[in-house]
Each structure stands twice: as structure tokens, then as C-alpha cells.
C-alpha positions, -999 to 999 in steps of 0.1 A, spaced: -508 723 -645 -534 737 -622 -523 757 -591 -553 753 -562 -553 768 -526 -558 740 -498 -597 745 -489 -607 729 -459 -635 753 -442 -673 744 -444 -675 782 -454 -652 786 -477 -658 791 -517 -670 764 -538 -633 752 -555 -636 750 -597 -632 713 -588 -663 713 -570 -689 729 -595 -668 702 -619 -682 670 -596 -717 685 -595 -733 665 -622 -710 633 -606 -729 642 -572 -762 645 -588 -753 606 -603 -744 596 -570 -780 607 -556 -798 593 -583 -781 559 -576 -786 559 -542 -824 568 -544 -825 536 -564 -814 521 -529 -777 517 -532 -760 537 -502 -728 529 -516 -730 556 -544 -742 579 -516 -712 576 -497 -690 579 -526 -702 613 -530 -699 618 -493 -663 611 -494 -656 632 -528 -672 663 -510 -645 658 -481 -615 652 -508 -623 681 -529 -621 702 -493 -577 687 -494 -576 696 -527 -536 709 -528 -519 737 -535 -490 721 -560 -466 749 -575 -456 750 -608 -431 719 -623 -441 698 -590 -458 663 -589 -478 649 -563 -476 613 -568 -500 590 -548 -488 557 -544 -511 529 -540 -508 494 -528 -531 470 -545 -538 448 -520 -555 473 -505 -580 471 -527 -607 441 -533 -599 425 -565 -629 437 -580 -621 473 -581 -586 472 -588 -596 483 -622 -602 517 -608 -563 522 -598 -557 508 -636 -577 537 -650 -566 566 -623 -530 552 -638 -536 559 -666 -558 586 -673 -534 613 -643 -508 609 -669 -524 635 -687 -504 671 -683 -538 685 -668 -531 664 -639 -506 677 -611 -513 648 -589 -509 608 -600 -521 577 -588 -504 548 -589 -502 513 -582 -478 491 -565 -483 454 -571 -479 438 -536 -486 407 -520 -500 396 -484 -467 376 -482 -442 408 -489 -414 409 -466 -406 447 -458 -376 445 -473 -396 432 -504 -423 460 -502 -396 490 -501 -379 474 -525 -413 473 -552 -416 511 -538 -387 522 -547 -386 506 -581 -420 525 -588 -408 557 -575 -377 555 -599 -397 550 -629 -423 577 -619 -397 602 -613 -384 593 -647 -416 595 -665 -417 631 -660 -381 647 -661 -379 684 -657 -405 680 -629 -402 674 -590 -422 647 -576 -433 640 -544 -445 609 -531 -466 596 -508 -478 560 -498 -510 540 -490 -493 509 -472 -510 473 -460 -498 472 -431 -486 493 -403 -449 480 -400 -439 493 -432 -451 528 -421 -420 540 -401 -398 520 -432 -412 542 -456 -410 573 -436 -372 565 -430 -372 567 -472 -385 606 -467 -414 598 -479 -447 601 -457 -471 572 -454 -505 557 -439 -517 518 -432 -549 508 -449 -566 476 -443 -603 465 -454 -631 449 -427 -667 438 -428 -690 418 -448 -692 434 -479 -675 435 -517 -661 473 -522 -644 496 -503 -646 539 -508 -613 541 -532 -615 571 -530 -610 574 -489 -573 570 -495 -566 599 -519 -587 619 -488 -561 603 -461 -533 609 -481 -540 643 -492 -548 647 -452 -515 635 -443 -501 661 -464 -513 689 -448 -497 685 -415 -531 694 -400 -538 662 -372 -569 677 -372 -575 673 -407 -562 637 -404 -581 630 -380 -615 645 -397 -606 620 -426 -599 591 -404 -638 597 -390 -654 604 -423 -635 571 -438 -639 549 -411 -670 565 -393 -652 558 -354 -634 591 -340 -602 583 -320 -584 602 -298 -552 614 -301 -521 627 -277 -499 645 -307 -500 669 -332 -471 651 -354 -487 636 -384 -460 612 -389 -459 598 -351 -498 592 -359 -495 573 -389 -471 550 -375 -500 544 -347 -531 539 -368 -544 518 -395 -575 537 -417 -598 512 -420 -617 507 -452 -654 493 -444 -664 468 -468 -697 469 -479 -720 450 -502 -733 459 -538 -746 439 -561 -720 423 -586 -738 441 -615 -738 473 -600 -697 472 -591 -685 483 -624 -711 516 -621 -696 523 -588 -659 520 -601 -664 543 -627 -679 568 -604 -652 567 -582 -628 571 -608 -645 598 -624 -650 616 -586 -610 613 -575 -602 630 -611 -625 658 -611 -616 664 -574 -575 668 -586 
């Protein structure tokens, strides 16, 4: 599995990753010429996630847990494919769904987690694997935390049908760093509101703040395009 230095500086080298999403890019401004800013700001948010891209050592997993809820319906496909495709040995980082519902109790939710972190952890023995957790709601933040395991709130807002999937593998990896700053960098380039903040403790900041997904419109034919995209983007960026 690939080894990559954390890279977060406007000057810094061009990552492997990086040249690897070029042609994705270049999709991403042809699509939007054709007037779909969605597509755009898919390759807007893939330029900031390949900037987090990890440092992972050798026989370690980074495991990227994913709520479904989170997600519209109509692009839950996409956490399908990531699924299955990061299973691949090339991968060092996984994403994964959890199926959840609106109506989860906490106790319910940890409960789903934990069930998908035993069978992760068992699809790849030999291997240590760290988690992390995209949650729906705020309250199951400091639950999952108490688990060892950090963790960020996601909700969705605005008139629209899609979300960038691809803002919460650049949260996540954010989180990770233990860099506020860098959390807070992803929270504006997600969201597009800066916030201020009293702490440098990444975990006492996720249990205050919910990353909010705008929605935004696309045409229904042009949904499926943008999925794949996406996919392809979080892939090339691990």
C-alpha cells in the first residue's frame, strides 16, 4: 500500500495523486463550461482533498465510515462503489457505509457502528485499522468519541438534489490531522461560511459543529455523470 506525506501548503509539490486527477479535472471543466457548476465544484473540493491526502504506515487502514443518510438517495450509489472498489490492496484508506435511519436511537446508531467496525477489522486481519465517522447528527458525536474513535456531524440544506460526496472524505481526513486550522479551512471550502472558533482541540470542535452539505440542483440526467465523477475523484485522491 502506498505511503504519502500529509500535503497541505499552496506551495508545496504536486502529490502523484494529483497529476493522477488531472484528466478528472480537465472532465470537471469541460462539464461545467457546458453550464453545470456542480462538476466545477467537485473538482474544487478534490483539489482541497488531495492537499489531506495521509501519511498511512505500512499494515495500517484508514477506514472512513459513512452514514447513509447523509447522503440524498440519489447518490448513495457512489458510497456502493467507493465500497467496493477501496477493497482493492492499492487502497490504504476505505469507505464505507453504515445503513442508518432518521429514527436511530444512539444506542441504535453505535450499535450499527460497531457491528461495521467488527466486520471491517475482520476483513483485513494482519492489518491495523483506524476508523473514523461521518455522523447525522451532532449528539452521537461525543458517543462515538467515547468509543476512541473520532467523528464529525454532517447534515444536508438548500433547494437542490446532490450534495459534494466528496466534502466528507476532506472533513474527515481534516479531522485527522489535528490541525483546527485545517478543519476549519475544510469547513469553509465545504460549506462556503467561515466560523470562528475559541480552541485548538479538534475533538471539542466536532462535538460543536455540524458541516453542512449544500444541496444543489442538477438535472436528473446529469446525476449519474456527477456520481461517477466523484467516485472516480475520492479514489484517485487516496
Amino acid at each position: 500500500m502506498a505511503v504519502r506525506p500529509w500535503s497541505f501548503t499552496a506551495g508545496d509539490s504536486v502529490p502523484e495523486s494529483d497529476a493522477l486527477a488531472e484528466p478528472l479535472r480537465a472532465e470537471a471543466a469541460k462539464q461545467a463550461a457546458v453550464a453545470d457548476p456542480p462538476f466545477a465544484e467537485a473538482g474544487r473540493i478534490n483539489a482541497g482533498n488531495l492537499r489531506l491526502t495521509p501519511l498511512i504506515p505500512d499494515r495500517t487502514i484508514v477506514c472512513h465510515i459513512v452514514t447513509d443518510v447523509i447522503i440524498p438517495a440519489g447518490q448513495r450509489n457512489v458510497l456502493t462503489i467507493l465500497e467496493q472498489d477501496m477493497r482493492s490492496e492499492r487502497f490504504a484508506e476505505k469507505v464505507v457505509a453504515l445503513p442508518s435511519a432518521d429514527s436511530d436511537s444512539a444506542e441504535g446508531f453505535i450499535k450499527k457502528l460497531l457491528a461495521v467496525k467488527a466486520r471491517e477489522e475482520a476483513r483485513y486481519p494482519g492489518y491495523k485499522v483506524e476508523f473514523d465517522v461521518a455522523c447525522p447528527r451532532l449528539d452521537l458525536v461525543d458517543k462515538v468519541q467515547r468509543l476512541g474513535i473520532q467523528a464529525l456531524a454532517f447534515s444536508s440544506e438548500g433547494g437542490g438534489d446532490i450534495v459534494q460526496v466528496e466534502g466528507v472524505i476532506l472533513a474527515l481526513r481534516a479531522l485527522r490531522t489535528g490541525s483546527a486550522a485545517a478543519l476549519m479551512a475544510a469547513y469553509e471550502r465545504i460549506t462556503g461560511k467561515a466560523i470562528a472558533i475559541t480552541t485548538g482541540d479538534v475533538n471539542e470542535i466536532a462535538r460543536a459543529i455540524v458541516f453542512i452539505l449544500p444541496l444543489r440542483r442538477l438535472d436528473a440526467n446529469r446525476i449519474g455523470a456527477l456520481n461517477r465523477l466523484i467516485a472516480e475523484y475520492i479514489e484517485a485522491a487516496a
